[in-house]
ZAMARGU-4260 file (C-alpha; in steps of 0.2 Angstrom, whole numbers, plus 5000, padded with zeros to 4 digits):
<rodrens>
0) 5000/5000/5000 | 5008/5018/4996 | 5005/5034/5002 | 4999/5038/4985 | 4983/5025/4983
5) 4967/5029/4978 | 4961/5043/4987 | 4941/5043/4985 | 4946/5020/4989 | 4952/5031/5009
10) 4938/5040/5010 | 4926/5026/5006 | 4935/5015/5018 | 4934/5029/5031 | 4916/5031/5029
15) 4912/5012/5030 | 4921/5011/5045 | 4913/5026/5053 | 4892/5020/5049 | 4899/5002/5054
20) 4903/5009/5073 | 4892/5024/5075 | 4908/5035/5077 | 4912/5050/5067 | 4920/5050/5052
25) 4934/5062/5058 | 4938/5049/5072 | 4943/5036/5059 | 4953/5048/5046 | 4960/5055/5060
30) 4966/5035/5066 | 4973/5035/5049 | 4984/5048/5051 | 4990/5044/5067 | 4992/5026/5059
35) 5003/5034/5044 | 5013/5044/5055 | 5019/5030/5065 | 5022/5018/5048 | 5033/5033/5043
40) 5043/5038/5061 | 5049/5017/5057 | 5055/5023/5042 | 5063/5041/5046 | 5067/5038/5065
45) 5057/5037/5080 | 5063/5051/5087 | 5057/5061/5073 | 5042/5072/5072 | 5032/5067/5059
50) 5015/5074/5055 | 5002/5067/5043 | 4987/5077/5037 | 4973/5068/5026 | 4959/5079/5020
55) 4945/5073/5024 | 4935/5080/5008 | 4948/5076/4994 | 4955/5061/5002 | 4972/5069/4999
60) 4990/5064/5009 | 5001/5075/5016 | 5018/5068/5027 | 5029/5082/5032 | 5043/5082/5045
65) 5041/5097/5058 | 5058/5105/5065 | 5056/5118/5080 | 5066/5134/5078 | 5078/5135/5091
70) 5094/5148/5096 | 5106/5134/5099 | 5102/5117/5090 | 5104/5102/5106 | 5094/5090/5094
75) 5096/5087/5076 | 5084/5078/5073 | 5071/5090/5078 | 5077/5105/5080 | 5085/5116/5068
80) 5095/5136/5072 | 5087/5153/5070 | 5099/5158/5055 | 5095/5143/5045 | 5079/5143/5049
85) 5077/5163/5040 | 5085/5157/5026 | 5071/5148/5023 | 5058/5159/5031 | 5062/5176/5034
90) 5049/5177/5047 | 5054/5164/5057 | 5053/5165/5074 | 5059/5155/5091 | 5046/5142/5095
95) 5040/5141/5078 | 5041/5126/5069 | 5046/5124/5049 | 5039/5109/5040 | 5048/5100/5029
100) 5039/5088/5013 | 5043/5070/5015 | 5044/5060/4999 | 5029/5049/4998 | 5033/5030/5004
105) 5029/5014/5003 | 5022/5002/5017 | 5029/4986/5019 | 5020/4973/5028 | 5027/4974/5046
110) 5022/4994/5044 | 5006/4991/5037 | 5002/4978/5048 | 5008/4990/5063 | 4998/5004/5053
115) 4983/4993/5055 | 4983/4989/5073 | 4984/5010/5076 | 4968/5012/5067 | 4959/4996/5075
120) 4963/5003/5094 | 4959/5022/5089 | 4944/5015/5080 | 4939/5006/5095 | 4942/5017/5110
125) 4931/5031/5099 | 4915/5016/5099 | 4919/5016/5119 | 4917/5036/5122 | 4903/5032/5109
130) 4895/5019/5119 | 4898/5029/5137 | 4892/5046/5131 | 4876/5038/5123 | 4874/5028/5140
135) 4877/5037/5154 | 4863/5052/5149 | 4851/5035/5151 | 4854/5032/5168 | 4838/5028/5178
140) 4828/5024/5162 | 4822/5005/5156 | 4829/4999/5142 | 4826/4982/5130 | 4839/4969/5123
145) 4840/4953/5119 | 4850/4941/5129 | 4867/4938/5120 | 4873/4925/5132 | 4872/4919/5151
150) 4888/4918/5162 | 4887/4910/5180 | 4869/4915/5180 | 4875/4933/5174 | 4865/4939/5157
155) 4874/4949/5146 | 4861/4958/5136 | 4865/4965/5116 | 4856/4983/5115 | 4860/4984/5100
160) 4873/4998/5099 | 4882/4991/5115 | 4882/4977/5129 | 4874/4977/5147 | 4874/4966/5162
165) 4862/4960/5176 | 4871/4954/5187 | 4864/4936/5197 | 4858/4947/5210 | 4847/4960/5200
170) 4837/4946/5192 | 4821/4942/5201 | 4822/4925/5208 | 4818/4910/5198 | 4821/4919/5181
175) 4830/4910/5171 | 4836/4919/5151 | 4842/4909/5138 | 4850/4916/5121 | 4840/4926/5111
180) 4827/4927/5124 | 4820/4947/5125 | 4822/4957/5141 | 4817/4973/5148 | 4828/4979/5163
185) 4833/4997/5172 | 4849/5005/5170 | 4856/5010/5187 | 4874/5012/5183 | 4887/5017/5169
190) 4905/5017/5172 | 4919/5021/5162 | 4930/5006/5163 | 4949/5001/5154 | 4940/4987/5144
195) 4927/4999/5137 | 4910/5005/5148 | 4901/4993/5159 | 4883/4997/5158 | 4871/4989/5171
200) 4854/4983/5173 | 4843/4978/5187 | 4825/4970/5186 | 4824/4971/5205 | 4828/4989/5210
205) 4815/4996/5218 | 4814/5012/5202 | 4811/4997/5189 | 4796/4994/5197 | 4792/5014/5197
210) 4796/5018/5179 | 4786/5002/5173 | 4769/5011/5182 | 4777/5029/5173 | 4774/5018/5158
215) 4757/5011/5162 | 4748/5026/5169 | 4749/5041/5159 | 4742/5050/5177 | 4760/5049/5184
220) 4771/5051/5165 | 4760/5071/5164 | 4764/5071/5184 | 4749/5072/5191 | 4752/5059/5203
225) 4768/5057/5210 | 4777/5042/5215 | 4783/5047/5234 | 4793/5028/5238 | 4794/5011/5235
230) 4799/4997/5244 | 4800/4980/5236 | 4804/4962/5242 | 4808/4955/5221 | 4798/4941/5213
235) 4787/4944/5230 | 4780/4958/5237 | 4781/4975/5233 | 4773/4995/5240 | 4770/5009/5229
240) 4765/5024/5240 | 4758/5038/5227 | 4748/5055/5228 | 4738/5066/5219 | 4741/5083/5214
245) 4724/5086/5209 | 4711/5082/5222 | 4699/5074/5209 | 4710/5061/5204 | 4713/5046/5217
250) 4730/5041/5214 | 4725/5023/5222 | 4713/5019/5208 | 4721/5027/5194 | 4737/5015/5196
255) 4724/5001/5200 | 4715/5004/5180 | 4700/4998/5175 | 4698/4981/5181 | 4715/4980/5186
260) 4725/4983/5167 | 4736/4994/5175 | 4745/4984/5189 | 4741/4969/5183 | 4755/4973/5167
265) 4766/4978/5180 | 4764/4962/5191 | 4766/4951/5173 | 4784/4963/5169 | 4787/4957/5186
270) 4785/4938/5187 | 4768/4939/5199 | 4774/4951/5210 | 4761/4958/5222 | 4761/4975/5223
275) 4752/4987/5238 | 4746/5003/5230 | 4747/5016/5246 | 4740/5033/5246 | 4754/5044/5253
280) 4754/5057/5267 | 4763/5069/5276 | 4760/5064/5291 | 4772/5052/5296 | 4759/5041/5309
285) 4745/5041/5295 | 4757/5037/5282 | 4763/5022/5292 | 4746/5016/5298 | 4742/5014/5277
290) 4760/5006/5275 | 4754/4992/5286 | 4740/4986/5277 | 4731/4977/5278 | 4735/4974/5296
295) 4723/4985/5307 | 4732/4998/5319 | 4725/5003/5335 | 4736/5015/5341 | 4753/5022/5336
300) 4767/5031/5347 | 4780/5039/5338 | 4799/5046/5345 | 4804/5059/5330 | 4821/5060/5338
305) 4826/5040/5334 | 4816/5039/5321 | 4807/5025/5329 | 4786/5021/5329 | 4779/5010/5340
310) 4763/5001/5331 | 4752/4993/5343 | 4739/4980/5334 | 4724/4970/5341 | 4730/4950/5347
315) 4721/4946/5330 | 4729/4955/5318 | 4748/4952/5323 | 4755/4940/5314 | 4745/4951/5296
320) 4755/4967/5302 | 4774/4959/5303 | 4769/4947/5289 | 4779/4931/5282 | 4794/4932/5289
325) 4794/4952/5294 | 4790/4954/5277 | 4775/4966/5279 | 4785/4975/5292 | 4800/4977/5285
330) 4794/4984/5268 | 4782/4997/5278 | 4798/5003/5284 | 4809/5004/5269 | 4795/5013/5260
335) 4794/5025/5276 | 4810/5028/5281 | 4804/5024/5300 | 4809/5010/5310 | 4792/5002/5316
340) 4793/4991/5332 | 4774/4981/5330 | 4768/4973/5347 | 4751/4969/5352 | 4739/4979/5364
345) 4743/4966/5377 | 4761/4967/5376 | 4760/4986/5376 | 4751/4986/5393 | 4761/4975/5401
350) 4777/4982/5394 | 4767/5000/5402 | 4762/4992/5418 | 4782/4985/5419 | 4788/5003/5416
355) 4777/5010/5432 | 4781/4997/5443 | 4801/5001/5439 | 4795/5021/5440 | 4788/5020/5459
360) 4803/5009/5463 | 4812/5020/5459 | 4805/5034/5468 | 4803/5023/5482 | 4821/5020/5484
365) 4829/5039/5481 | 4816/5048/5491 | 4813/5036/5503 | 4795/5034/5502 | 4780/5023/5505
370) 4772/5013/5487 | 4757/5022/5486 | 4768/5039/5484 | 4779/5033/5472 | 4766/5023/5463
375) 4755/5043/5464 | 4771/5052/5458 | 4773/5039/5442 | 4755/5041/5440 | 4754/5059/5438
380) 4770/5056/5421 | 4786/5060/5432 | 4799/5049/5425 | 4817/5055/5434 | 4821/5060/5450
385) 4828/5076/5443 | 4810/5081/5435 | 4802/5078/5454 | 4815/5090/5461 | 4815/5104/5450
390) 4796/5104/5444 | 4787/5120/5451 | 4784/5115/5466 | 4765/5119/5464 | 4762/5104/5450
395) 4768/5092/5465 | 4758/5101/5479 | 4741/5100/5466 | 4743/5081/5466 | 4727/5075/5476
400) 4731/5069/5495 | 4748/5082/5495 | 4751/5100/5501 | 4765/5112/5500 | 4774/5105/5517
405) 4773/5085/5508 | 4778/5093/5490 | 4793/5104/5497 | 4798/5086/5509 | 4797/5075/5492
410) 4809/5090/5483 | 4820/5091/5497 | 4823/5073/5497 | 4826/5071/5479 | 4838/5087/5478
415) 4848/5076/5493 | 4848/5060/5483 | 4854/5070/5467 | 4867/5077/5477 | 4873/5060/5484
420) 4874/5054/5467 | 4883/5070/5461 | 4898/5064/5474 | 4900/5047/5470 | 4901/5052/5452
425) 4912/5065/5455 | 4924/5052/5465 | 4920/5039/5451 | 4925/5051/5438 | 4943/5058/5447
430) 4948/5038/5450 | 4947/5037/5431 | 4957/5053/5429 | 4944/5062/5420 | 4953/5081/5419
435) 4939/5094/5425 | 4941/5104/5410 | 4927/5093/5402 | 4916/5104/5414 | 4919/5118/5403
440) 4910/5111/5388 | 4893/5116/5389 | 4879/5103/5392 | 4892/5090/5399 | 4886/5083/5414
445) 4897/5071/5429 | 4888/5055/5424 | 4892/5058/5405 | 4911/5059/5413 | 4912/5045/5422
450) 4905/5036/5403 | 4918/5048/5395 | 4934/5041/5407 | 4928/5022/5405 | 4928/5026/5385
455) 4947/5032/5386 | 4942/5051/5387 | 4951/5062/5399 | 4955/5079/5391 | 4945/5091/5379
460) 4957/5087/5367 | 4950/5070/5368 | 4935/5074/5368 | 4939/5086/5352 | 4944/5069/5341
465) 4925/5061/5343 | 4912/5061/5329 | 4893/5066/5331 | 4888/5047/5325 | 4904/5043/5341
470) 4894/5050/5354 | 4877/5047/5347 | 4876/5030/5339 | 4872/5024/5319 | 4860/5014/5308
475) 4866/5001/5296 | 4853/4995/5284 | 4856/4977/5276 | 4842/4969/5268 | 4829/4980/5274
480) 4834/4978/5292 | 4842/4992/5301 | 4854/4989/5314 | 4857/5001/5327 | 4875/5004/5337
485) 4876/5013/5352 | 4885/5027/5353 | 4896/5032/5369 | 4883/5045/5376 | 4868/5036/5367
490) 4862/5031/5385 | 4858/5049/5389 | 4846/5051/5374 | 4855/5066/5369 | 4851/5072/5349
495) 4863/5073/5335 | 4861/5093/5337 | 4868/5093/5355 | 4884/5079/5350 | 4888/5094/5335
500) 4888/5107/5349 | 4898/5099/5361 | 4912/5092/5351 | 4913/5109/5341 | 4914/5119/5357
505) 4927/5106/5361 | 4937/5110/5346 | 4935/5129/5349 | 4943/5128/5367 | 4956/5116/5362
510) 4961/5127/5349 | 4959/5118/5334 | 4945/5129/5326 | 4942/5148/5330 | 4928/5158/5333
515) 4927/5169/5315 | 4927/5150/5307 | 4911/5145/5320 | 4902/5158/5315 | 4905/5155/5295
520) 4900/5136/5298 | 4884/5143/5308 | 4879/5157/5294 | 4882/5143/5279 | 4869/5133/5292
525) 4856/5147/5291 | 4857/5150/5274 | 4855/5132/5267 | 4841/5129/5279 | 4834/5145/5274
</rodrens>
């Protein structure tokens, strides 16, 4: 092959090659320069800078060696001195560069074949950008193959302009592809990898299951009913909590359809997969009560701090509210967000008559009282001895069968036993070499000390090093369960607002942040709330 073939035979070739992979024709005369200029640096020298120009409407070849204009030549072979340099060019200039025409060549077969394998890798990495940019703006949409092959229960799917996978894990359960088989799936990932772009499917992500009802029910493709969550247990169980934005369409029965179309050619996309349709709401103990269908709730108790709801349900209806194997339970709180605790009216009024009794003990034994006064002062909501002894003194004096001389006895004695408590504390606390610095961070207490020193904690700059989720605790969630771990202060039941405070006051005095950078942090706060 010569430098010199048929040009309008390049540009042919070119253009062939460009429809066949969806790439631009430039990309692949462009690989043929590059190809050309390395057949010719074999030739000339590799050291040589070669440049090859093909014109992409002619077809013609141009091969040209560049020499940079230099004061002092340091390398012949690419550099070549001002003065010679003008001889040539007048205007030549330091930097510039004076291109010389190369004879055309011939290829032989080790540079053609070299020439070749240029083209095919440029080629190639140009269908990969291709492939990724086309891709990667379809993330989050459902998209149709056929299967090309299965590997280890992998299904590698043609899309016809590039490969996808789902993985063993995103097929629903007891689906089984086999070549040429058609499949619909949801693209959740693209990545950019050295053996070209991965792109994955999933037909058990919860969003395949939204975007299939986007496609059934025109209602929620124009947005008038909105998709809130979805929670889904593949091949199983699934919820779907929707609303309306306008009041005279119900959301429920509009993804229901006449008869049941519309669900029902969700459920068949879905291998028989039941799906709950749930009306959404804002408030969180009504939205919950319609997660739990179609258990009955009798009451519900909800601790906005933990993110924890306690669901009492009648004896009957137990065992329909946690569902087979928690599976009832535990997708009403993935579609939630809430951790849900389900016992039954009995339990809860044992677990409440167990909670008094260890209330008036308690009082019993700090304020040195008779059962009927402690079991009166639990009665009345007290919880801690600290909340009898700084209470008005009125609220205690009000309580039937006490005046102000039994109130003022009761707060006296519980101000005692807090003080008693303070001391051994105290002690506990200097034994473990607890530094009294701590004291200066605002909301730490002596008990929270004592917890501090057993945790390894003795100076602010200690304390400076801990994290919020340190002090407070975490959630994992695995497979729709969420695992909670304790925090060092988690006992105290202090929120994630007061841990910030405190280790950022801690910072502040141990000097590792200062005041002007406190009150930036605290501005940016505002104004991203706002």
């Amino acid at each position: 092959m010569a430098v010199s073939a048929n040009r309008l035979e390049l540009l042919q070739i070119a253009d062939a090659v460009a429809r066949e992979k969806s790439i631009d024709k430039s990309i692949v005369i462009a690989a043929m320069a590059d190809a050309i200029q390395k057949a010719a640096r074999a030739r000339y020298g590799q050291e040589t800078n070669i440049r090859a120009d093909i014109n992409p409407h002619t077809g013609e070849m141009k091969l040209q060696r560049l020499m940079q204009v230099v004061e002092q030549v340091e390398d012949y072979d690419k550099e070549v001195a001002l003065l010679t340099a003008r001889e040539r060019n007048p205007d030549a200039q330091v930097g510039d560069y004076l291109a010389e025409i190369l004879p055309p060549m011939e290829f032989g077969r080790i540079a053609a074949q070299s020439a070749k394998q240029v083209i095919v890798q440029k080629v190639r990495e140009a269908e990969r950008d291709r492939q990724f940019d086309e891709y990667k703006d379809r993330i989050g949409e459902i998209v149709n193959g056929t299967v090309k092959r299965v590997e280890y229960g992998n299904v590698i799917v043609d899309l016809g302009r590039g490969e996808a996978i789902i993985r063993r894990d995103e097929l629903i359960p007891r689906e089984n592809y086999k070549y040429g088989d058609r499949v619909r799936a949801y693209v959740y990932d693209v990545r950019r990898e050295q053996r070209g772009p991965q792109i994955f499917m999933s037909r058990t992500h919860p969003q395949f299951m939204a975007k299939l009802f986007t496609m059934e029910v025109p209602e929620i493709y124009e947005g008038i009913i909105e998709i809130k969550s979805v929670a889904r247990d593949p091949g199983s169980r699934a919820k779907i909590a929707v609303i309306s934005r306008d009041s005279s369409i119900d959301p429920v029965g509009a993804c229901v359809g006449m008869r049941g179309s519309r669900v029902q050619a969700v459920v068949g996309e879905l291998q028989g997969e039941k799906i709950d349709i749930i009306p959404w709401s804002g408030e969180a103990a009504s939205f919950i009560v319609n997660a739990l269908q179609p258990a009955e709730v009798a009451k519900v108790v909800l601790d906005e701090d933990a993110e924890r709801i306690e669901v009492v349900v009648p004896n009957d209806q137990l065992s329909l509210a946690i569902g087979r194997r928690g599976q009832n339970v535990r997708l009403a709180s993935q579609l939630t967000g809430w951790d849900i605790d389900i016992m039954t009216e009995q339990e809860e009024s044992e677990r409440r008559q167990k909670e008094f009794v260890e209330r008036s003990n308690l009082f019993m034994d700090a304020l040195n009282v008779d059962e009927m006064v402690g079991q009166v002062l639990a009665s009345e909501g007290f919880t801690t001895v600290e909340e009898v002894a700084y209470v008005e003194q009125d609220e205690i004096a009000s309580i039937d069968g006490f005046d102000e001389d039994t109130a003022s006895e009761i707060q006296e004695r519980a101000k005692e036993f807090l003080d008693r408590i303070e001391t051994e504390q105290d002690e506990k606390r200097t034994a473990l070499g607890v530094s009294d610095e701590l004291r200066q961070i605002e909301g730490i207490t002596t008990a929270m000390m004592v917890t501090l020193g057993e945790d390894g904690v003795k100076t602010i700059e200690d304390f400076a090093g801990y994290a919020v989720d340190d002090l407070t605790g975490w959630k994992e969630r695995k497979d729709g369960e969420t695992k909670f771990f304790p925090g060092v202060l988690a006992s105290f039941n202090i929120t994630r607002g007061d841990a910030e405070a405190m280790i950022v006051d801690a910072r502040r005095k141990a000097g590792w942040i200062s005041d002007d950078e406190v009150e930036a942090s605290e501005e940016e706060a505002e104004t991203a709330s706002a």
